[in-house]
SEMAR-610528 format. One record per residue: residue in three letters; x negated, y negated, z of N, C-alpha, C in turn. Coordinates in Angstrom, 2 decimals. Each point is the difference from the previous one (the first is absolute). Layout:
BEGIN
R   aa    neast   nnorth      nup   caeast  canorth     caup    ceast   cnorth      cup
R  ALA        X        Y        Z        X        Y        Z        X        Y        Z
...
***
This chain:
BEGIN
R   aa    neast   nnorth      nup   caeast  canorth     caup    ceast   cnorth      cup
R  UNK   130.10   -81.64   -43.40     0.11    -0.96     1.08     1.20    -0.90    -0.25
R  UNK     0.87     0.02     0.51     1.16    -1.19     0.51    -0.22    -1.61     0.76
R  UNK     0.31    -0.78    -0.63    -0.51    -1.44     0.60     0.92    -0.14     1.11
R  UNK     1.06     0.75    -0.17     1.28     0.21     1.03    -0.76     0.12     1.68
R  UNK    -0.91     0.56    -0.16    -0.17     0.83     1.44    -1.75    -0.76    -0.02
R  UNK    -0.77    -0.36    -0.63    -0.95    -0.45    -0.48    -0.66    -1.28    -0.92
R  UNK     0.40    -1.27     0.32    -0.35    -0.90    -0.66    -1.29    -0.79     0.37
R  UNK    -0.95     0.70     0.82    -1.05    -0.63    -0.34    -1.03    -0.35    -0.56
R  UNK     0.03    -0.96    -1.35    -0.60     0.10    -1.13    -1.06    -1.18     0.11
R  UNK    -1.18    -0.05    -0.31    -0.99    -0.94     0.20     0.20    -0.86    -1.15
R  UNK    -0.93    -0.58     0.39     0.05    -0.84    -1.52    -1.09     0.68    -1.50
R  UNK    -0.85     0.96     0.66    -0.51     0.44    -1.41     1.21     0.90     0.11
R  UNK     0.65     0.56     0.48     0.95     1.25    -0.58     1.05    -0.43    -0.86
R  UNK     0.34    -1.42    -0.19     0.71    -1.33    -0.55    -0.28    -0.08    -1.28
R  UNK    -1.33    -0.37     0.17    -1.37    -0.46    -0.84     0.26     1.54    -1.37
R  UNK    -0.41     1.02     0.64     0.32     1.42    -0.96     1.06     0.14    -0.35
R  UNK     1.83    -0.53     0.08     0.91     0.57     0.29     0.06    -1.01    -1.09
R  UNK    -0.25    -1.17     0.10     0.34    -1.06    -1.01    -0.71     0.40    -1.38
R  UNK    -1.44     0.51     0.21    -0.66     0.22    -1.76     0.56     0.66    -0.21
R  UNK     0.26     1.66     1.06     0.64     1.20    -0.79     1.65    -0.71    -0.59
R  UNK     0.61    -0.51     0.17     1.47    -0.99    -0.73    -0.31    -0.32    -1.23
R  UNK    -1.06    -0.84     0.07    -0.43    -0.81    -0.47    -0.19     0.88    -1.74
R  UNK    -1.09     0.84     0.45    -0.45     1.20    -1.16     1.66     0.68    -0.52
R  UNK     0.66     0.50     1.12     1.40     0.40    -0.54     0.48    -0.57    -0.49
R  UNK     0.42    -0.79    -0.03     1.11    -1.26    -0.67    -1.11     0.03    -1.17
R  UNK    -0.83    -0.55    -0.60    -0.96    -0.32    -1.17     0.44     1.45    -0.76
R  UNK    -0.85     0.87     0.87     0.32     1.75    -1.10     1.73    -0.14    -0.63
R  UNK     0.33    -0.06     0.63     1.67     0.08     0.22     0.56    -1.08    -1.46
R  UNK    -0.31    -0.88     0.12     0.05    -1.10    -0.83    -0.71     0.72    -1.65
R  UNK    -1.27     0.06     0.06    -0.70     0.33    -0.88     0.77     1.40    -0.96
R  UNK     0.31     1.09     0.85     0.54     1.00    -0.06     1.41    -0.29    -1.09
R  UNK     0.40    -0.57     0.86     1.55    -0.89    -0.33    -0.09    -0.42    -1.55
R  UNK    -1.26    -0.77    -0.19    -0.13    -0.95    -1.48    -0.42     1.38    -1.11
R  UNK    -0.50     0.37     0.53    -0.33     1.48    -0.79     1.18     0.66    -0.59
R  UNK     0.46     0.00     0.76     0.92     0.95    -0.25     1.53    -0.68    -0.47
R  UNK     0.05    -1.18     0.04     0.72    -0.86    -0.89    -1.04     0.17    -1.62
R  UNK    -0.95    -0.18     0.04    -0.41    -0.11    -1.86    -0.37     1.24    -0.48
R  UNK     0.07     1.22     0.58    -0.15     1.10    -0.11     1.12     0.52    -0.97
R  UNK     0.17     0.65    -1.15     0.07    -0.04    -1.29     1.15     1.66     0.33
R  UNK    -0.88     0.97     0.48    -0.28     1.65    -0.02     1.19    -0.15     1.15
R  UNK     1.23     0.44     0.84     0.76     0.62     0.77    -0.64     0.45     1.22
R  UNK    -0.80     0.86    -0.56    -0.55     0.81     1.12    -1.26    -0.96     0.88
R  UNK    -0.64    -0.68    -0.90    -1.17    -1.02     0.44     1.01    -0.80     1.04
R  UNK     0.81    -0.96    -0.47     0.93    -0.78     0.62     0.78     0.62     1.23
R  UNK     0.45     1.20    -0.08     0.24     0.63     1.56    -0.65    -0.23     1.02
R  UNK    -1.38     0.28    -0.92    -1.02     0.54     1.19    -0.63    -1.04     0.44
R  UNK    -0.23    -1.31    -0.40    -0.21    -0.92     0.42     1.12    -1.09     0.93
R  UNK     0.82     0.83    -0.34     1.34    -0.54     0.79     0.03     0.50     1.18
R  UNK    -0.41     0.89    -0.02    -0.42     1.08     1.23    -0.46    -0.43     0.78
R  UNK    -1.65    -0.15    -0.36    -1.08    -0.53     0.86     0.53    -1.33     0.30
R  UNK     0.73    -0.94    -0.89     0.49    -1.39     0.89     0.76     0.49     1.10
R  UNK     1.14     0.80    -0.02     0.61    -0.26     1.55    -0.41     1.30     0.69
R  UNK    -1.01     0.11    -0.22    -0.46     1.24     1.20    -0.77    -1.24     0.81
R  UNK    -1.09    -0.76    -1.13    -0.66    -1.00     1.34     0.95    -0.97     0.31
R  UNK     0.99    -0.76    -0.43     1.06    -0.83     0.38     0.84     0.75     1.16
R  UNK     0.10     1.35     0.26     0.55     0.29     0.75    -0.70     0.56     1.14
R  UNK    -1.46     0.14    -0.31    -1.19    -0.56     1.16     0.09    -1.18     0.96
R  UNK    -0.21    -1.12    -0.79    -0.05    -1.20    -0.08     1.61    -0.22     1.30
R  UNK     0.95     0.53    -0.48     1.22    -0.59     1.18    -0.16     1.10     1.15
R  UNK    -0.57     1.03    -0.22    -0.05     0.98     1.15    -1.12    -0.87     1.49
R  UNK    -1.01    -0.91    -0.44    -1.15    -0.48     0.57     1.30    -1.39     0.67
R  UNK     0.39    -0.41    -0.98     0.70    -1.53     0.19     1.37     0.99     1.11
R  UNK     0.14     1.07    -0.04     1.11     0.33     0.99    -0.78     0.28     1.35
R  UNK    -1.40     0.28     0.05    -0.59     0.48     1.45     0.07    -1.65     0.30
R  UNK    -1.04    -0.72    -0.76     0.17    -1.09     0.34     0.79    -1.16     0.63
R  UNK     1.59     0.82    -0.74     1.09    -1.12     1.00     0.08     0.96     0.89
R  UNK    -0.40     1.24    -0.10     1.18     0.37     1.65    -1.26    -0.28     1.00
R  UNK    -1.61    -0.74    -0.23    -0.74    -0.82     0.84     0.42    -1.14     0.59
R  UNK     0.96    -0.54    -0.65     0.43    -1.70     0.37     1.00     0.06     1.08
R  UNK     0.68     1.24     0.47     0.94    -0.26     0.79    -0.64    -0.15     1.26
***
């Protein structure tokens, strides 16, 4: 779905859009610290990983979201 052609979002759809962020950004973060004290190469990739796979969740939601505001 495109907010382009479709922005009518309620307020629980808000309400969900904000926890699901909410949970991303945290994993993302968490992920992130991991994988900074992570010792092993391969551990530290892979937790590097999982940070910007959900960080790059996280701006994909914040991009439907602005193209709602226009």
């Amino acid at each position: 779905m495109s907010c382009e052609k479709n922005c009518s979002l309620t307020s629980k759809d808000l309400t969900i859009l904000e926890d699901q962020m909410t949970h991303l950004a945290n994993v993302s973060r968490v992920a992130a610290s991991y994988g900074n004290d992570f010792q092993d190469p391969a551990m530290k990739q892979t937790a590097m990983a999982i940070a910007k796979h959900h960080c790059d969740q996280f701006s994909a939601l914040m991009n439907v979201l602005s193209g709602c505001q226009n």
